[in-house]
Structures are given as structure tokens and as C-alpha cells.
C-alpha positions in Angstrom: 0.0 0.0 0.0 1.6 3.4 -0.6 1.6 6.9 0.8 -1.7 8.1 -0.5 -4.0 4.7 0.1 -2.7 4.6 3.6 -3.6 7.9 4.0 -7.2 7.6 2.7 -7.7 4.5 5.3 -6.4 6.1 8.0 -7.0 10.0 8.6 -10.4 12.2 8.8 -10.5 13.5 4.9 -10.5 17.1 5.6 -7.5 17.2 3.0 -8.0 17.2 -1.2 -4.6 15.8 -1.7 -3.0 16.1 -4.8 -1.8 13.0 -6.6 1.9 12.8 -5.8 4.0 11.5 -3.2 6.9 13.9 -2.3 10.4 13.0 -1.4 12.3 16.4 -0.6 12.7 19.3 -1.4 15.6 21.7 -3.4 14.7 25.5 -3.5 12.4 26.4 -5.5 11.7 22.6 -6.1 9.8 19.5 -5.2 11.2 16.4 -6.1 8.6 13.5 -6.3 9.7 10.2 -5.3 10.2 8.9 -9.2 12.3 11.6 -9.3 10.5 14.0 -11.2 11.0 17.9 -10.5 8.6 19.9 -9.8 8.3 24.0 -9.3 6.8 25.1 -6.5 4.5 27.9 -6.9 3.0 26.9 -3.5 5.7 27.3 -1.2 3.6 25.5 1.8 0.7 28.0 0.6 2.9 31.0 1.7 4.8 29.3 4.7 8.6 28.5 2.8 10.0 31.8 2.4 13.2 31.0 1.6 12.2 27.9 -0.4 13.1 24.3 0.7 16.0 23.3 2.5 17.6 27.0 2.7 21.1 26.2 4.2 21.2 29.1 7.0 17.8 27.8 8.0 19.1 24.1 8.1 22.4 25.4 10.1 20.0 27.2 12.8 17.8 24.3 13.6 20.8 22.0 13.6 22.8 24.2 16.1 19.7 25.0 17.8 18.7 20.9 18.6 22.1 20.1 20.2 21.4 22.8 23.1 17.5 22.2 23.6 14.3 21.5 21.5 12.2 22.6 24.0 11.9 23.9 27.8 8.2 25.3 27.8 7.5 29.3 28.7 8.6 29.0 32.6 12.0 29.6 31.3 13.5 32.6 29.1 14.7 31.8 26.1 17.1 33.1 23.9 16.0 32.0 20.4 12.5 33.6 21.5 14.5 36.7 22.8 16.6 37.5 20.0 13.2 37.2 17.5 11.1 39.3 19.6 13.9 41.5 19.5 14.3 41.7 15.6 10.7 42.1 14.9 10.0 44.3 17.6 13.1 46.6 16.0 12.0 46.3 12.3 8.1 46.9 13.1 7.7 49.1 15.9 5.7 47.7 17.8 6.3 47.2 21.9 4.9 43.9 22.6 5.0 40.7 21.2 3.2 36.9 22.4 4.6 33.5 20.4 2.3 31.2 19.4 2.1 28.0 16.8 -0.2 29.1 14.1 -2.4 32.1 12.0 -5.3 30.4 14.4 -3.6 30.7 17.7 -2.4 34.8 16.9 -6.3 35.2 15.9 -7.4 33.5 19.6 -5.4 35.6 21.5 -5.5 38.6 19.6 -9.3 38.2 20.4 -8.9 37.9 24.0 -6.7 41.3 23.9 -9.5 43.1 22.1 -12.8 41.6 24.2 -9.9 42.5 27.6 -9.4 46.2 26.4 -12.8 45.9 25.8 -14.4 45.0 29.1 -13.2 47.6 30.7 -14.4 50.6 28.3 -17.8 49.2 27.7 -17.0 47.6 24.1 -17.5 44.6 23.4 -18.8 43.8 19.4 -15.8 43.0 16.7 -15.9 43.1 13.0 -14.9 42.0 10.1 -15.1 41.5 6.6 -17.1 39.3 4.2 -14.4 36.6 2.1 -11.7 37.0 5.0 -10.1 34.0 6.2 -8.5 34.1 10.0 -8.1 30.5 10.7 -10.3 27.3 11.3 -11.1 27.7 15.7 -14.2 29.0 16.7 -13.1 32.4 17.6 -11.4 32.7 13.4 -15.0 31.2 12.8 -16.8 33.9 14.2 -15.1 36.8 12.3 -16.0 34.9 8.9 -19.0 34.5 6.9 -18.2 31.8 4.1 -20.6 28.5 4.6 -17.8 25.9 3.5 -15.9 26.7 6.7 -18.7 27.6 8.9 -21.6 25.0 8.1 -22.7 22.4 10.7 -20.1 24.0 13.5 -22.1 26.5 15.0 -23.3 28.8 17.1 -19.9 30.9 17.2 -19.0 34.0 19.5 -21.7 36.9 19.8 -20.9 40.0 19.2 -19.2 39.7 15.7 -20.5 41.6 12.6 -19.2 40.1 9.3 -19.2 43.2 6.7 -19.1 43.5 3.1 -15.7 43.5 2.1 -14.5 47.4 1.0 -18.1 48.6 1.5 -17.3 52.1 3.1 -21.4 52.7 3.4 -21.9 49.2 5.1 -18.6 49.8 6.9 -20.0 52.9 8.7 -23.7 51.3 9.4 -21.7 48.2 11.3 -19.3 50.5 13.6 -20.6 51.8 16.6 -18.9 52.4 20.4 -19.7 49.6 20.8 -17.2 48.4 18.7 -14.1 47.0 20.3 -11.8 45.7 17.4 -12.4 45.5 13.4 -9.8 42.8 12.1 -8.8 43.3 8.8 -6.4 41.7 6.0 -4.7 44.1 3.5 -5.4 41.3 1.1 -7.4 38.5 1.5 -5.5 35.6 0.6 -8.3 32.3 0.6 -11.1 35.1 -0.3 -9.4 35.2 -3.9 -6.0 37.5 -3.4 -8.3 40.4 -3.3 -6.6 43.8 -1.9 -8.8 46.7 0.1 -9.0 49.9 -1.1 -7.2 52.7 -0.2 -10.7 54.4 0.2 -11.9 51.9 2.5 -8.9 52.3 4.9 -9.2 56.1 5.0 -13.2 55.2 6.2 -12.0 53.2 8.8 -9.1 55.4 9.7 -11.9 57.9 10.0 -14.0 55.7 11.9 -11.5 54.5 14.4 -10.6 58.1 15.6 -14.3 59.1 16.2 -15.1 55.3 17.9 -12.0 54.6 19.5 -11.9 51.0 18.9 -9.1 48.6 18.4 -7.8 47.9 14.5 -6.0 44.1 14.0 -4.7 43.5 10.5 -4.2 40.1 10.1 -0.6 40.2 7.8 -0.7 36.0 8.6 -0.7 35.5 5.0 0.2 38.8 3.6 2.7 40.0 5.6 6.4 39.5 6.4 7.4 40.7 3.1 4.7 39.1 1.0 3.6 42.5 -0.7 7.4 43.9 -1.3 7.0 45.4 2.3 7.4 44.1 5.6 3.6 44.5 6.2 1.2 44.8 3.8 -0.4 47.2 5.8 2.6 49.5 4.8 0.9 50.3 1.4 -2.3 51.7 2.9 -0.2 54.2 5.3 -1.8 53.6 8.5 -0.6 51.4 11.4 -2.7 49.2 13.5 -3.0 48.4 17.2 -2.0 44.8 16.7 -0.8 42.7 13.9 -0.8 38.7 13.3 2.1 37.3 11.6 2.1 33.7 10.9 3.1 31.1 8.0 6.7 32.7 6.8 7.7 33.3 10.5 9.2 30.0 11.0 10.9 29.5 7.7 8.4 26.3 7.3 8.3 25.4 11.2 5.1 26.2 13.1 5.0 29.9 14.5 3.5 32.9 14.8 3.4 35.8 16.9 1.1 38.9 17.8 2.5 42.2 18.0 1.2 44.8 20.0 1.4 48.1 20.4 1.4 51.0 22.8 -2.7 50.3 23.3 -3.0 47.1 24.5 0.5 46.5 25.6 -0.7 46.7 29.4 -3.8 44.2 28.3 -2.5 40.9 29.1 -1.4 40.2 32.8 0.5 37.0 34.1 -1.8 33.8 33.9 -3.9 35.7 31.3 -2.6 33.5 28.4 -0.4 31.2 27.2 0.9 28.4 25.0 2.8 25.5 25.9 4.7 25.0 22.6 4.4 28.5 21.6 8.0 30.2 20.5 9.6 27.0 20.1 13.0 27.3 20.4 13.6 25.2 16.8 10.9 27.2 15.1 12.2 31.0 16.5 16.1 29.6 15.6 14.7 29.7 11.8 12.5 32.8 11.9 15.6 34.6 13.1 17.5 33.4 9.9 13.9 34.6 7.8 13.4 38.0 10.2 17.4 38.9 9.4 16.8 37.9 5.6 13.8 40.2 5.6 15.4 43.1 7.2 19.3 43.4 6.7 19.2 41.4 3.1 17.7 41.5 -0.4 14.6 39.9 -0.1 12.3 42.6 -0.3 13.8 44.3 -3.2 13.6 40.8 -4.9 10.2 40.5 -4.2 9.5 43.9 -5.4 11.1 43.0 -8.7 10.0 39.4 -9.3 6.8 40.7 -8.1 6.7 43.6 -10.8 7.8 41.0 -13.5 5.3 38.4 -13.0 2.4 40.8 -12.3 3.4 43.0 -16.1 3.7 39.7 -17.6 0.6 38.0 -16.2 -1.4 41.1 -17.3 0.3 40.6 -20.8 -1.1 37.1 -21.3 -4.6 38.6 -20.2 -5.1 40.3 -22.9 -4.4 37.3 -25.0 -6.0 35.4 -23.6 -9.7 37.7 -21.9 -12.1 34.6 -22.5 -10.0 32.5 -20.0 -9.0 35.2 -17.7 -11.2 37.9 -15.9 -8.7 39.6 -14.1 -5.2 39.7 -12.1 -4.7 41.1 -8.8 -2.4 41.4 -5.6 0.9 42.9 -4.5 4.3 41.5 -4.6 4.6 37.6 -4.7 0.9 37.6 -3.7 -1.2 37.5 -6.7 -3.9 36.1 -7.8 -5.3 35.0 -11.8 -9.0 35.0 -11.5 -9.9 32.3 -14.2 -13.1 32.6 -16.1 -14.4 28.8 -14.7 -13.1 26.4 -11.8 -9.5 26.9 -12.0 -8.2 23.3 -10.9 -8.2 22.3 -14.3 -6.4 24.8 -15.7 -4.0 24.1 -12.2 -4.2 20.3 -13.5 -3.1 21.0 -16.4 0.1 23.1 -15.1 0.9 19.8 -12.8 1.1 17.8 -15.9 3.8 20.2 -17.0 5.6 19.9 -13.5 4.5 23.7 -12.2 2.8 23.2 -9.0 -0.2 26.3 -8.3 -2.5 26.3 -5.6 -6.3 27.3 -6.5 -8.3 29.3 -4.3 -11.8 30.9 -4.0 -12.8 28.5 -7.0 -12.1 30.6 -9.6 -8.5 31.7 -8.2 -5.2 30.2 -8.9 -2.9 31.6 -6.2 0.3 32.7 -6.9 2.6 32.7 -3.9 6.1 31.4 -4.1 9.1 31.5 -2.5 10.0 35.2 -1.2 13.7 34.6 -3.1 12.8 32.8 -6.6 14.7 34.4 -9.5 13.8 34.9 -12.3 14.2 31.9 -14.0 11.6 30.7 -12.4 9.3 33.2 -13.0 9.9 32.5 -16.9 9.5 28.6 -16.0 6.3 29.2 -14.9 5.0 32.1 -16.9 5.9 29.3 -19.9 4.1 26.8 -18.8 1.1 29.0 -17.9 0.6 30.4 -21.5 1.1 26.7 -23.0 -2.1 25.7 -21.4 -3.9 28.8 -22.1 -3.2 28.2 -25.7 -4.1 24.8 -25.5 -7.7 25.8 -24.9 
């Protein structure tokens, strides 16, 4: 029996696997176990920023398992202090809280807001319509999508789900009541769709005349996914609290809420916590991705690749406008809305060893390594117009 029967006889199938069994990985690669190489436009669905097996990454998690893999949060650490210190530096923020996943930063980002909360009279969060925060039932209760939410209920009250970049429905939904509105700067699983620059100077607006908490969720989007450190960067405003998640650990579990001078008195000892949270393995490679990020190249590469494959996928839309409706995102976040279900066309790339992720249906989702060169970029852009012209 191999890999994928086993799999289907022996785990709850919450998981559309794809049809291949995957040996290891090479940079920008996957390499199947007949050998065949694949690109990887998926990049753990934004988690490898530095692609597989980077070698500083390998050399911190080696180095970091002959001292300790793990001594639980009664002790300081100094893989955990050393990251804390890098991203509190490069984002300005004056608190920060480890934890394992987008999920876990949502949870506890949530307790902060209903805590400040409580003790102005707030209580009601919001959100938008198509966001995606993570599958617990606080993430639940900020989204409105039936796949994720169907047969799980009731979630939190107090949670208004608003139309995404709606300023009128936006200012109906915000009250003083309101304690926090979380927000993503682009909604990755809602289709790689970005907000406008309109909508945040309505919520801007809105937060200085309500006072409530804002929480951008940068989980998928941040961390240099955009071109910037935070995508939030492009919009020009700064938020109270931000969730970063699937790059942080270089392809280990971690992620982290940052807080800033608002809420940084919130939490008190006993409050909250996380047994495997800022595991000393996973913060040992998010150093190596946080230094990358901040005192290397990786943003200006994503910048450019970003630029190249955006002007070029825009290209092959207008050859193609019965098979594509639009393109959209920032940086090495974008997204080709097909004009049907885009797995086939996604199949289709698979048979000519590209790997790219579909999302939203109609979406494929482009998010690859932060460092891929060029090369790749062509690799793929070739194999994308080869099927479009075999339609």
C-alpha cells in the first residue's frame, strides 16, 4: 500500500490531496519520489519563504537541537528573545506573544480586544465578508463563508461580518460599541483580493471618532509578501496589533502577535499562554527569515519578481480575456481569477511539472518563495501560456 492509500484509510479527509508523493525538497523545487521535479509555486501556501532546505535555516535548527528542542515558557529563552527583539526593532511595535499558528495569533488577539474591551464598555468586533483568520471557533466567528462555517455552530456573539471594501456598510456596522475590526490588506483564501485605499481612509476615520481597536491580520500577507514588511505598509496607516504567521518559521510552526502602545498593558500574568508557543527550533529559523527580511535583499527581490510576474501575467490577459477575468495582488501575492473552476487549468500546469494552488474556485494563487529568480518566474510564466493556448 503506498503513501496516498494509507492515507485515505487512515486520517479524517479534511485534505484534497494532490496525486503525488513527495520525497524532498531543493529550493524552489519539489522532487517526487520517481524523481520527477517539480516548481513550487505553492511554497507551503505561503509558509517556505526561503524555499526548501535554505542552508542558514538548516544550520540554525541544527545548532539549535544540540542545546535544547524545547523547555516550555517558565524559562526565558534566547531564540524567542533574540526574535522578539528583531521584529520588535523592524516593526515598531512594543509587545510581542509567540504562538504556533495564523489560528492561535487570531485566539489571542481576540482575547486582547474583548480584555481592552471589558473595561471601556466595548464589546462587538468586526470584520469582513471573504476574510479568512483561521479554522477555531473564535477565526469562525469573524468569517462569513458557509464551507468553513456550516454544521459548526453557534460561534462567539458579538461579531458583525461586513461586506468586504463597502465604506457605506462599513459605517452602518461600527458603533462604540465596537471593540476591534480585524482586517487583512489582502485576503488571501477570499481570492487575493486587496482593500481599497478608500476603504482604509473610512476606517481610519471611523476608528478616531469610535476609538476601537484595529487588528490587521498580515498571517498570509505579511512578512514581506507584498514587497514590504507589512502589507499594511501600502495603505499608510498602522494598527494596534498585527498577526504574523506562515513565513515566521521558515516552514516550522509559528507565529506571533505584535502589539502596540494600546493594548501593551492588556495581558497580565496567567492571562494566556501556549505551551509550545515560540519553540525554540521554530524562533532559531525565523531569526534566519526576520534577518533575511530586514538586513538582506529579499524585499527588493520580491518587489522586482513581483513587478515582472504581475506585467507579464497582465500581458497574457489580454491574450487570452475569454480564460481570464482579471489579475490582482501585491508583490509575490497575486492572484489569476480564471473565467471557470480553476483546478483544471491548475491540472493542467501539474502535468507540465508547475505546482499552483487554486483558491476561492475561480482563483489560482500565486505565492512562491520570497527569493525565486527569475528563471523561475519565466519557467512558470511558460508553462502557464502553454495551457492557455491549448484551450
Amino acid at each position: 500500500m503506498n503513501q496516498v492509500d494509507d492515507e485515505s484509510t487512515s486520517f479524517f479527509r479534511t485534505y484534497r490531496r494532490l496525486p503525488l508523493e513527495i520525497d524532498h525538497g531543493e529550493g524552489m523545487y519539489l522532487i517526487a519520489k520517481d524523481g520527477t521535479r517539480y516548481l513550487d509555486m505553492f511554497a507551503g501556501i505561503a509558509v517556505s519563504a526561503l524555499g526548501h532546505s535554505h542552508p542558514a535555516i538548516l544550520k540554525a535548527i541544527g545548532e539549535q537541537s544540540r542545546r535544547y528542542l524545547h523547555l516550555s515558557n517558565y524559562f526565558t529563552q534566547e531564540p524567542q528573545v533574540e526574535l522578539a527583539r528583531r521584529l520588535l526593532s523592524a516593526s515598531g511595535f512594543s509587545r510581542i506573544f509567540f504562538a504556533n499558528s495564523g489560528s492561535e495569533a487570531t485566539e489571542g488577539a481576540l482575547k486582547i480586544a474583548r480584555k481592552w474591551g471589558a473595561s471601556r464598555g466595548k464589546h462587538e468586533l468586526v470584520s469582513f465578508s471573504g476574510s479568512f483568520h483561521g479554522r477555531t471557533y473564535g477565526a469562525l466567528s469573524l468569517m462569513d463563508r458557509p464551507s468553513y462555517r456550516d454544521g459548526f455552530g453557534p460561534f462567539l456573539s458579538g461579531c458583525k461580518v461586513v461586506p468586504f471594501n463597502d465604506s457605506e456598510a462599513l459605517r452602518n456596522a461600527v458603533t462604540s460599541d465596537t471593540s476591534a475590526v480585524f482586517l487583512e490588506c489582502v485576503q488571501g483564501e477570499g481570492g487575493i483580493r486587496p482593500v481599497d485605499p478608500g476603504f482604509i481612509t473610512e476606517l481610519r476615520s471611523l476608528q478616531d471618532r469610535f476609538g476601537f481597536l484595529l487588528v490587521a491580520d498580515e498571517i498570509q500577507c505579511g512578512l514581506g509578501r507584498t514587497g514590504k514588511l507589512f502589507a499594511y505598509e501600502h495603505y499608510g496607516f498602522r494598527p494596534d496589533m498585527a498577526l504574523v504567521a506562515k513565513p515566521l518559521g521558515g516552514g516550522l510552526p509559528l507565529s506571533a502577535i505584535l502589539g502596540g502602545k494600546q493594548v501593551e498593558g492588556v495581558l497580565e500574568q496567567g492571562d494566556h499562554g501556549s505551551t509550545f508557543g515560540g519553540n525554540a527550533l521554530a524562533c532559531a529559523a525565523g531569526i534566519v527569515v526576520v534577518r533575511e527580511l530586514t538586513e538582506g535583499n529579499l524585499l527588493k527581490n520580491v518587489a522586482a519578481m513581483g513587478d515582472l510576474l504581475r506585467n507579464e501575467l497582465l500581458r497574457i490577459s489580454k491574450l487570452y480575456p475569454g480564460l481570464i477575468r482579471e489579475v490582482r495582488g501585491l508583490g509575490l501575492m497575486l492572484g489569476v481569477e480564471m473565467s471557470d473552476d480553476a483546478s483544471r487549468i491548475a491540472g493542467m500546469m501539474r502535468e507540465r511539472k508547475v505546482l499552483v494552488n487554486v483558491t476561492d474556485r475561480t482563483v489560482l494563487r500565486i505565492v512562491p518563495a520570497l527569493n525565486i529568480a527569475e528563471q523561475q518566474i519565466r519557467e512558470f510564466l511558460s508553462a502557464f501560456e502553454e495551457v492557455l493556448a491549448s484551450q
